[in-house]
N, C-alpha and C positions, 0 to 999 in steps of 0.2 A: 504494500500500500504506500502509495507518495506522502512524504509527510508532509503537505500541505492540506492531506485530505484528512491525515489524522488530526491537525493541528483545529481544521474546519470544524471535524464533528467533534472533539473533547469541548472546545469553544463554546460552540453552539448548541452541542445536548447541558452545558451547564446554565445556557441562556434559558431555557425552555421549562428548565427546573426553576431558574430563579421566575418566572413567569408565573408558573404552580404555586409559587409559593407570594408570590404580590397579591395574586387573584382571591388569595381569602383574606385579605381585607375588603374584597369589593363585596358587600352583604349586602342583600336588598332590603331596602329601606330605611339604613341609615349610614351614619358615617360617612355623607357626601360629600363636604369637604375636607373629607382629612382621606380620600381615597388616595392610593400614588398612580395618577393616572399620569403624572409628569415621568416616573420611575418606568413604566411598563411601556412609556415610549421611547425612553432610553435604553431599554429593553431590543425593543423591537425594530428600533432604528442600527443597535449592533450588527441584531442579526441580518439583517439586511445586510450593512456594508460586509458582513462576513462571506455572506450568499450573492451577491453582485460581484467579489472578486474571486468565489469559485468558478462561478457561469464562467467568467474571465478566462479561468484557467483551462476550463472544460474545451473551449470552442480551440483554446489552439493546441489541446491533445488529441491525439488519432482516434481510432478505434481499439479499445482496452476493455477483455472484458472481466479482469479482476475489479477496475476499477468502476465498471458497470455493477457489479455487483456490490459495490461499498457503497454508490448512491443509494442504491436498493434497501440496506442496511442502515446507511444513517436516515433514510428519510421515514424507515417504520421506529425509528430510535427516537428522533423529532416528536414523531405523534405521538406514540407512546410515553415521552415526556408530560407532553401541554397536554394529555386525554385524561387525565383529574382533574384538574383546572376548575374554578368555580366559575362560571358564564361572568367577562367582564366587559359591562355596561353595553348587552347588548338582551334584548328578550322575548325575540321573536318565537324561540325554543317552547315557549308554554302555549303558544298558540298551538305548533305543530303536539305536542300533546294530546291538550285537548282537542281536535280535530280525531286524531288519529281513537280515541276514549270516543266519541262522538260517532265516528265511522263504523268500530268497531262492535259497537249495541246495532245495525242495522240503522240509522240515523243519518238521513244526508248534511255532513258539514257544513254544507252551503246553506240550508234553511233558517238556522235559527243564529243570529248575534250573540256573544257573551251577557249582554248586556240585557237582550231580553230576557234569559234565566233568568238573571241577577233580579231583575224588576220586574218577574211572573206576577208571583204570588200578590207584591200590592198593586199589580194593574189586574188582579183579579177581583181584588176585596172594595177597594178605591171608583173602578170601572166595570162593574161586571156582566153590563150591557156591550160594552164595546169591547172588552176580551173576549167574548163570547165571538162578536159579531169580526173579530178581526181575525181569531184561529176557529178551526173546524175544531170537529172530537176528535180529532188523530192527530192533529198538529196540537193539541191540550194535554194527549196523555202525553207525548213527546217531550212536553217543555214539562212536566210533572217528570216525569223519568232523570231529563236531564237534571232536574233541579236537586234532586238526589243524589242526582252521580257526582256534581260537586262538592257534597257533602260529604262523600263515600267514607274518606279519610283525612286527617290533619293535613296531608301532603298534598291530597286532592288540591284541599281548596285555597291553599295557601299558593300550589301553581296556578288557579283558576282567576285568581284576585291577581296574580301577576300577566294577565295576558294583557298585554299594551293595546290601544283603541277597540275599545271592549264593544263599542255603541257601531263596528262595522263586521258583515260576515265576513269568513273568510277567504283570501284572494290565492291562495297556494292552490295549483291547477291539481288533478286528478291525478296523475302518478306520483306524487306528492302525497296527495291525500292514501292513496295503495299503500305508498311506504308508513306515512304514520299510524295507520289501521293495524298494518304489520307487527311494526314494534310494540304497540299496544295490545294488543293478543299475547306477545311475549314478554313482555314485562311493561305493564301501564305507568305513567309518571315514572320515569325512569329515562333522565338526561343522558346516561351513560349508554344506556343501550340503543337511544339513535343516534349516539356518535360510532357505536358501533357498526350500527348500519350505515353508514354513510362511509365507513370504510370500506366497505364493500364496493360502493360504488366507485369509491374512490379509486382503488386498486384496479378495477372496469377499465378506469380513465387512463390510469398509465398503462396497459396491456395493451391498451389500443395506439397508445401512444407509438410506443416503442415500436410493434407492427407499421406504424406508418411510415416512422423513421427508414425501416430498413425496408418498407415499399420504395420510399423515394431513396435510395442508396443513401439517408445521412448517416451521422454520427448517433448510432443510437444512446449513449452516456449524455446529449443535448437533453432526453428526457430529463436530466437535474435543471433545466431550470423551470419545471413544473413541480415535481416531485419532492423540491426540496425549499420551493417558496413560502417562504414564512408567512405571505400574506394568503397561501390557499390553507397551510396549518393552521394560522391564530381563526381563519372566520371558518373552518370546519371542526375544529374539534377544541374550541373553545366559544365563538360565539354562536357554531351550533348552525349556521346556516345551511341549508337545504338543496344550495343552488349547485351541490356537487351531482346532484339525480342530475338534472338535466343536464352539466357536465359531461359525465360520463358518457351519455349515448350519445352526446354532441361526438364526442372523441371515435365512438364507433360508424357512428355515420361520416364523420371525414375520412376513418379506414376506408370504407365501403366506397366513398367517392372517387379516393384514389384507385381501386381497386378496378371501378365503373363497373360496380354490382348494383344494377337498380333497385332491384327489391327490396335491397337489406339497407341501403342508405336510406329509400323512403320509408322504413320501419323505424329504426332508428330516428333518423331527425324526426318522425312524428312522435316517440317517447321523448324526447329529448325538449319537445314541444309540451308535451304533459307535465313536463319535469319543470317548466320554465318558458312562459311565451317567447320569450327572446326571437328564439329558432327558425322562427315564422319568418324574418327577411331574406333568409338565406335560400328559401326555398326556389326559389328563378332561378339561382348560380346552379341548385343540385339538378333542374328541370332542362336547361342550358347544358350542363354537362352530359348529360345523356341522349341531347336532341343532334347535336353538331359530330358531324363525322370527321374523325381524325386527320384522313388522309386530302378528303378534298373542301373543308371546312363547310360545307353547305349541311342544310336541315333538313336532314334523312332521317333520321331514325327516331320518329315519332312515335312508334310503338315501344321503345324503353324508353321517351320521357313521358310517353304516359304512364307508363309501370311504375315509374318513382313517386308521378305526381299520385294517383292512385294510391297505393302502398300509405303513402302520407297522409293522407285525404282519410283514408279507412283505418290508421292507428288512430289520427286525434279523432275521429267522430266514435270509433270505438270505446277511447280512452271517457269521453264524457257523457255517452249514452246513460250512464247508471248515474247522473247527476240530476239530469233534464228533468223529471219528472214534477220538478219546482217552476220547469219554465225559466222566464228569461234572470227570475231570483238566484238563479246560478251564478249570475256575473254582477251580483251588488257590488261587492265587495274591490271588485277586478274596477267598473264605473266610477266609486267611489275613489278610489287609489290613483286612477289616468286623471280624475279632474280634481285631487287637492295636492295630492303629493308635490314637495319640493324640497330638495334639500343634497346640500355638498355641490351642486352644479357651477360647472364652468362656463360653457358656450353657451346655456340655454338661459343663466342670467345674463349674457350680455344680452342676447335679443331679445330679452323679455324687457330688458331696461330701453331698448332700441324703442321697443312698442308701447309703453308704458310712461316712458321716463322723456323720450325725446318729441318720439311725437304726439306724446299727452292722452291715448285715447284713454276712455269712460273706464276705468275698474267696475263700476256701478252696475254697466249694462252687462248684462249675462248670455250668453245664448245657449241653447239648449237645454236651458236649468240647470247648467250646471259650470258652462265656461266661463268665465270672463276677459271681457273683450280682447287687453293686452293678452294677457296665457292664450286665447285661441288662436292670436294670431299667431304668437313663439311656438304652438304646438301644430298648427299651419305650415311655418317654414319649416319645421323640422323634419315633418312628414315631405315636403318636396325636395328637401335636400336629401333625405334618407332614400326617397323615391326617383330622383334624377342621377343618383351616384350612382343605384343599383341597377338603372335606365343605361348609364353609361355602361357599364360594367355588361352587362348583357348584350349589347350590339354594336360593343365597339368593337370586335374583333374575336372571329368565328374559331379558326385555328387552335387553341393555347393548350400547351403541355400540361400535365398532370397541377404542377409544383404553382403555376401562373394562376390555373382554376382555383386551389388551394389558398393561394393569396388574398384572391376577391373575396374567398368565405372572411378570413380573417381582417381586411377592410371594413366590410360591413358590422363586424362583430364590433370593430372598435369606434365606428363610428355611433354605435347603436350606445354605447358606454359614453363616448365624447359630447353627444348630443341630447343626451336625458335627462330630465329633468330630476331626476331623482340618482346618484350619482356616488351610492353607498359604495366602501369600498368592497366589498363583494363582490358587488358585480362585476366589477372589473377581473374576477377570477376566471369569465366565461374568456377572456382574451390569452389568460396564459398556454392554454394547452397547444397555442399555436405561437408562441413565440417559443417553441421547440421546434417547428420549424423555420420559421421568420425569427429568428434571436435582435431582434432591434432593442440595442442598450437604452433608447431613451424609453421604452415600453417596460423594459424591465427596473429601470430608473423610478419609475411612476408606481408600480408596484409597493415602492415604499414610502415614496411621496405620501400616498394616501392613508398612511397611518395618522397625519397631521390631524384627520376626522375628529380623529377622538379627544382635541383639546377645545372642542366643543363644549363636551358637559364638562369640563376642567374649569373653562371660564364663565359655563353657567350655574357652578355650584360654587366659586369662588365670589362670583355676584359681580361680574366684569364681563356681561355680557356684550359688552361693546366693541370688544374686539371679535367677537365671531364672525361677523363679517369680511375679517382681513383673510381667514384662514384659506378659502380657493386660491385668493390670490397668490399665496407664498405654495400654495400646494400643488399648483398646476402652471404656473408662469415658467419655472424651471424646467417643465416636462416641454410644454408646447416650444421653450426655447431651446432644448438641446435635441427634440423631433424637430427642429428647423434646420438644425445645423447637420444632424448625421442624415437628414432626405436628401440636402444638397449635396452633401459628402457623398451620396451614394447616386446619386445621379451622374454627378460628376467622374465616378469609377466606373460607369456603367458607359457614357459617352467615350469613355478612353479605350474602354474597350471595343467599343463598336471602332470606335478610329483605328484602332490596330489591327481587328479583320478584315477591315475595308485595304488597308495598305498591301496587306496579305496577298 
């Protein structure tokens, strides 16, 4: 083993322990300002630089496969570190709980809010004309049952009072809801065992990884900088996020693309869609890759891009058939989320300031019931920018090798994270799995930029809330300026090279 690799992981598995052990100071519900939420960023900003100068090291080693297998090693060494960890300052986890408690009695997640449990019983006593008249008998005995099953245990309801925006259903898509039905069956209220499961997934992710790697001859040991990203560790098996499901079959459906298996890509990205709407823009690039024939670039072969789009079409309609039976009450939760949500954004506050702030329109007026004016317009352009890239991207040129089509997925992915209006660092982990094969430093750079997030509740429990608003700027300014500098860096190697064949 190189000892830079041993120097890495002794380093860094002692980072992930000190992390375990910060993280039980963070208790719910009190001690906010005395959390070390400044420490856990000192923390995590190490690891970072630790794991940004291996990537380093990685890319200008060969093919090694003892050292393939030390990634392998340190990165179950990593998890298995931070996988006791007490959830810090994030608590989307008790949702997927209860969800998954909710599913698992036969009960659609999607029907009933936290909030109406909570407030059954006195909109029974208080209204019992309009309780009556607002649930049927089977949606009554339903929220009876539920209002129980909060009770069931101390631990019950202690996670049930912690589900964050309690007054919205929930917006986690259907293979989602499968997996926390799952772990509920198998052990209910139990943080540990859907971190469990999402190891699963996770492992999914790199399997397929590495498969793609040596589809396209790279360096399969580039899987470390997925594998061994501190920012896909800290928000899977410490804040518990979810977004490794749809990860995963993300990762298998890009196999599948490279492969130009239609079937199994449109099965995949439609799980992968279950797991995570994201998925959904990418579906023209996978429709595209299967329409255009290799050798003479023209739009032959219609009957395998229908096979993908199909394949796709018949996972998600499958995946949410067992939800529908509520009707369009499926997608409250999803409605609610596209029109308030906002938070950590970069691009999408400036042109929301553009539409807001410069050219003064009405906040006041709404449309739809639910937009307002400026946000409709900033969520306007963003759909035509999302929709004109992926325009380009489609008919700008029929021809493109494996590795070219692969890129446009990863384009779109990033642009889907750069332009949202909602900009947790999570999400940004849908981009990693492709910066194994795209290794772009300023993407991997941004990886730990976005731990800045979290001095957020730092400055709103220290009661300085006035700096929150500076934190995009220092958190994404660096990013979008050093992605200026290596795009032209790299344009620039790429015209020199084209001048050198040409001379040829």
């Amino acid at each position: 083993m190189p000892r830079f690799v041993l120097i890495f992981g002794v380093v860094s598995t002692a980072l992930y322990l000190g992390i375990w052990q910060l993280s039980l100071q963070f208790n719910w519900g009190e001690g906010y300002a005395d959390r070390p939420i400044l420490g856990y960023l000192a923390v995590y900003f190490s690891l970072f630089a630790l794991y940004a100068f291996f990537c380093d090291r990685i890319r200008e080693t060969g093919a090694d496969r003892k050292l393939f297998w030390s990634i392998i090693v340190l990165g179950l060494l990593f998890r298995g570190a931070i996988f006791p960890a007490q959830q810090i300052q994030e608590d989307d986890v008790y949702r997927y709980l209860w969800d998954g408690k909710v599913f698992s009695k036969g009960i659609n997640p999607f029907k009933f809010s936290p909030a109406e449990i909570s407030y059954a019983t006195e909109f029974r006593i208080r209204h019992p004309i309009g309780f009556r008249a607002q649930y049927d008998e089977k949606s009554r005995d339903e929220i009876d049952f539920l209002d129980d099953l909060r009770w069931e245990n101390q631990t019950a309801l202690i996670f049930f009072e912690r589900i964050n925006h309690p007054d919205v259903p929930t917006i986690y898509p259907p293979l989602a809801q499968f997996t926390f039905r799952g772990v509920s069956h198998i052990s209910p209220d139990n943080i540990y065992a859907l971190r469990l499961a999402f190891l699963g997934f996770d492992l999914l992710a790199l399997f397929f990884i590495v498969k793609t790697l040596r589809e396209l001859g790279k360096n399969t040991n580039l899987c470390a900088i997925y594998f061994l990203c501190p920012l896909v560790i800290k928000e899977t098996y410490n804040s518990t996020h979810l977004d490794i499901i749809g990860i995963a079959f993300l990762c298998a459906a890009v196999y599948y693309f490279v492969k130009k298996q239609a079937l199994w890509s449109g099965v995949f990205l439609g799980l992968s869609f279950l797991g995570k709407l994201y998925p959904i823009i990418l579906a023209p690039i996978f429709f595209k890759r299967f329409l255009v024939d290799e050798k003479t670039g023209e739009y032959l072969h219609w009957g395998r891009a229908c096979l993908v789009a199909i394949a796709f079409l018949t996972t998600a309609i499958a995946g949410y058939l067992p939800f529908l039976d509520i009707g369009s009450k499926t997608f409250t939760g999803l409605n609610t989320f596209t029109a308030t949500w906002q938070n950590n954004d970069s691009l999408f506050a400036m042109i929301l300031w553009f539409w807001n702030d410069l050219i003064a329109l009405n906040p006041e007026t709404v449309l739809f019931n639910k937009y307002p004016l400026p946000e409709f317009f900033a969520k306007a352009n963003v759909a035509l920018i999302l929709l004109g890239v992926l325009g380009y991207l489609f008919f700008r040129k029929r021809r493109e090798t494996s590795e070219e089509s692969l890129h446009h997925l990863f384009i779109m992915m990033a642009l889907v994270f750069l332009l949202s209006p909602v900009q947790n660092p999570w999400y940004l982990c849908w981009t990693v799995p492709f910066l194994c094969f795209f290794p772009w430093r300023s993407w991997i750079f941004l990886t730990g930029l976005v731990g800045m997030y979290y001095l957020d509740f730092y400055f709103d429990y220290q009661e300085i809330g006035q700096y929150s608003a500076w934190i995009p700027l220092f958190e994404y300014t660096p990013f979008y300026a050093y992605f200026a500098y290596e795009w032209r860096a790299r344009r620039k190697e790429k015209m020199k090279q084209a001048n050198a064949v040409e001379i040829q």
